[in-house]
Each structure stands twice: as C-alpha cells, then as structure tokens.
N, C-alpha and C positions, 0 to 999 in steps of 0.2 A: 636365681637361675632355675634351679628345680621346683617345679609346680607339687610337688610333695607338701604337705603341710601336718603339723598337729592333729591325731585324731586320723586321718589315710590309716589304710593299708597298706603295710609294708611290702614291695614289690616281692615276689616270690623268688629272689636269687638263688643260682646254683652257680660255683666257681671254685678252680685246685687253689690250692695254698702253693708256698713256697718251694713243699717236699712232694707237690702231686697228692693233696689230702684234698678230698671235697668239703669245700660246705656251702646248705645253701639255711633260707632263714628255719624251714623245718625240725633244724638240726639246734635250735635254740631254744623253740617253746619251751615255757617255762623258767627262761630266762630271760634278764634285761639284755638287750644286744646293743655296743656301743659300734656304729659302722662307720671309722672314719676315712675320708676320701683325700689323697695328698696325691700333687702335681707329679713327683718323682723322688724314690727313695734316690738319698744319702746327697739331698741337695740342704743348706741350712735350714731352713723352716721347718722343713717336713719333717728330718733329724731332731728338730727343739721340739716340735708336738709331739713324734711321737714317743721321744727321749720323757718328754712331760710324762705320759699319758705310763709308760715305765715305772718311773718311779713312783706311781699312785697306784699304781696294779692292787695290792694288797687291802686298798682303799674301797677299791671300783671288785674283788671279790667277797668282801666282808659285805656289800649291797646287792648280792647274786649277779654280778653284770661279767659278760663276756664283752670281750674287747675283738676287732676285727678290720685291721687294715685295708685298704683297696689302694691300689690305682694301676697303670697300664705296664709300669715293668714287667721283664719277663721272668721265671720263675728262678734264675741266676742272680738276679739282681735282688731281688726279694730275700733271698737265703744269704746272700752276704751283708746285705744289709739288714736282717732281720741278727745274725748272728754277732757281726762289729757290735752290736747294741746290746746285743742280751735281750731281745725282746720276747716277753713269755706269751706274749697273744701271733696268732699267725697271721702272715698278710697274702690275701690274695693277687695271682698274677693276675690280672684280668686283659689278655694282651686283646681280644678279640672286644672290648669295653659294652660287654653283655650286662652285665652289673654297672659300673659306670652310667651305661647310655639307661639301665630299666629306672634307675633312680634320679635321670636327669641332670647329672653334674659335667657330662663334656658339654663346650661349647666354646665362641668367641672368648678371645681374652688378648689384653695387652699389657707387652713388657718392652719397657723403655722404647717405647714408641712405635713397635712391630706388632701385628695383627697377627693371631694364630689359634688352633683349635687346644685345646687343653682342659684337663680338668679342674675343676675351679672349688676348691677348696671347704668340702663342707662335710659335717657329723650329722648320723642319724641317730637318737636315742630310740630303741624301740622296746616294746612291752612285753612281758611274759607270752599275750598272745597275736603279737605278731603287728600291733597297731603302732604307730609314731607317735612316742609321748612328748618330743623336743627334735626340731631344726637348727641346726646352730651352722649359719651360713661366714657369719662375722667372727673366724676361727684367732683366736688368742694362741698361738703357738706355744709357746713361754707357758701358760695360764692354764692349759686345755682343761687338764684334770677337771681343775675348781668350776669351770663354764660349765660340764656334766652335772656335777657331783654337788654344788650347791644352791 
C-alpha cells in the first residue's frame, strides 16, 4: 500500500498524543523510532500487537528504540486504551489522518466482503537520522516485537 520503502526519508510528521503532547519525527533524532499503524484501538489485533509490542518494551529500550502508536481514534479512545493496557509508549490521535495519509497507510480495504477506506496495518522502523531502515507491511500481531527486533 505505502510507496515508502528501505532507505526513504522518513515523512516529516507532526501529531498530539493521547494527553494533547506533540510529537513529530524531529523529536526522535538520535533515536530508532518504531511507528506503528493499527486500524482501531481496543479492537483484537490491534490490542495483541500492541499488547506484544508492551511486553518487549524493555527489549526495544535496551536497542535505544522509541515506540510510537498511530491511527485515527480520537484522543478519548487513545487514553483509555492506552491506559486498560499500561502502555509505556504513547499513541497518537491522528483524527484529521495527517500522519496516516503522509506515510501512505489509508486506503481501500476489505472485511467480510464490504469495501471501505481504512488503515491498513503496517510498522515503520526508522533510524537515529530520520531514514527507514524496515517496512513491515505483513504485521504478525501475536509476534510483532520479534519481526522488529530480530
């Protein structure tokens, strides 16, 4: 879906967090940034990555990497489902799909046999300066950590 590839420039994102906290990629240099993209908090899937992605936190800090949620919820939904979870990384609301649409993840998609616009499910690895080191569009829910991290 997204024409982003290995080796691009990371799109220059700016976007509030859950508690109205900016961040955009600037705010990372010097860090790995992991930025992943889910259809809608506190539906299953999205809950098992980023329940994964959780539990490896300690994993994915001992590698310098920040972690970094997206998708279209609004900044209500984001904080209780950032919070049900314990989740130490923050998730941007991105209601207006500024981020979303710069990195190319809305578009078509089909669920049980209905046609509709939506985000489609993918992680950006990106580098201390800003470059994409990994696309991982084929998201392991379950697994996510490990698809990063090894």
């Amino acid at each position: 879906m997204t024409t982003l590839k290995k080796g691009d420039k990371a799109p220059d994102f700016s976007g509030l967090d859950q508690d109205g906290n900016s961040h955009s990629l600037s705010d990372y240099k010097g860090k790995k940034l992991v930025v992943f993209f889910y259809p809608k908090a506190n539906t299953p899937g999205c809950t098992a990555e980023a329940c994964d992605l959780r539990d490896n936190y300690e994993r994915f800090q001992a590698n310098n990497y920040a972690l970094l949620g997206v998708s279209a919820d609004n900044a209500k939904s984001q904080s209780n489902f950032k919070n049900k979870y314990e989740f130490p990384f923050p998730l941007l609301a991105d209601e207006d799909k500024s981020v979303i649409q710069s990195f190319g993840v809305w578009g078509p998609k089909k669920f049980m046999g209905k046609e509709y616009d939506g985000i489609h499910r993918t992680t950006f690895v990106i580098d201390e300066n800003g470059i994409i080191e990994n696309v991982i569009s084929d998201v392991k829910t379950k697994a996510h950590a490990a698809q990063i991290l090894d």
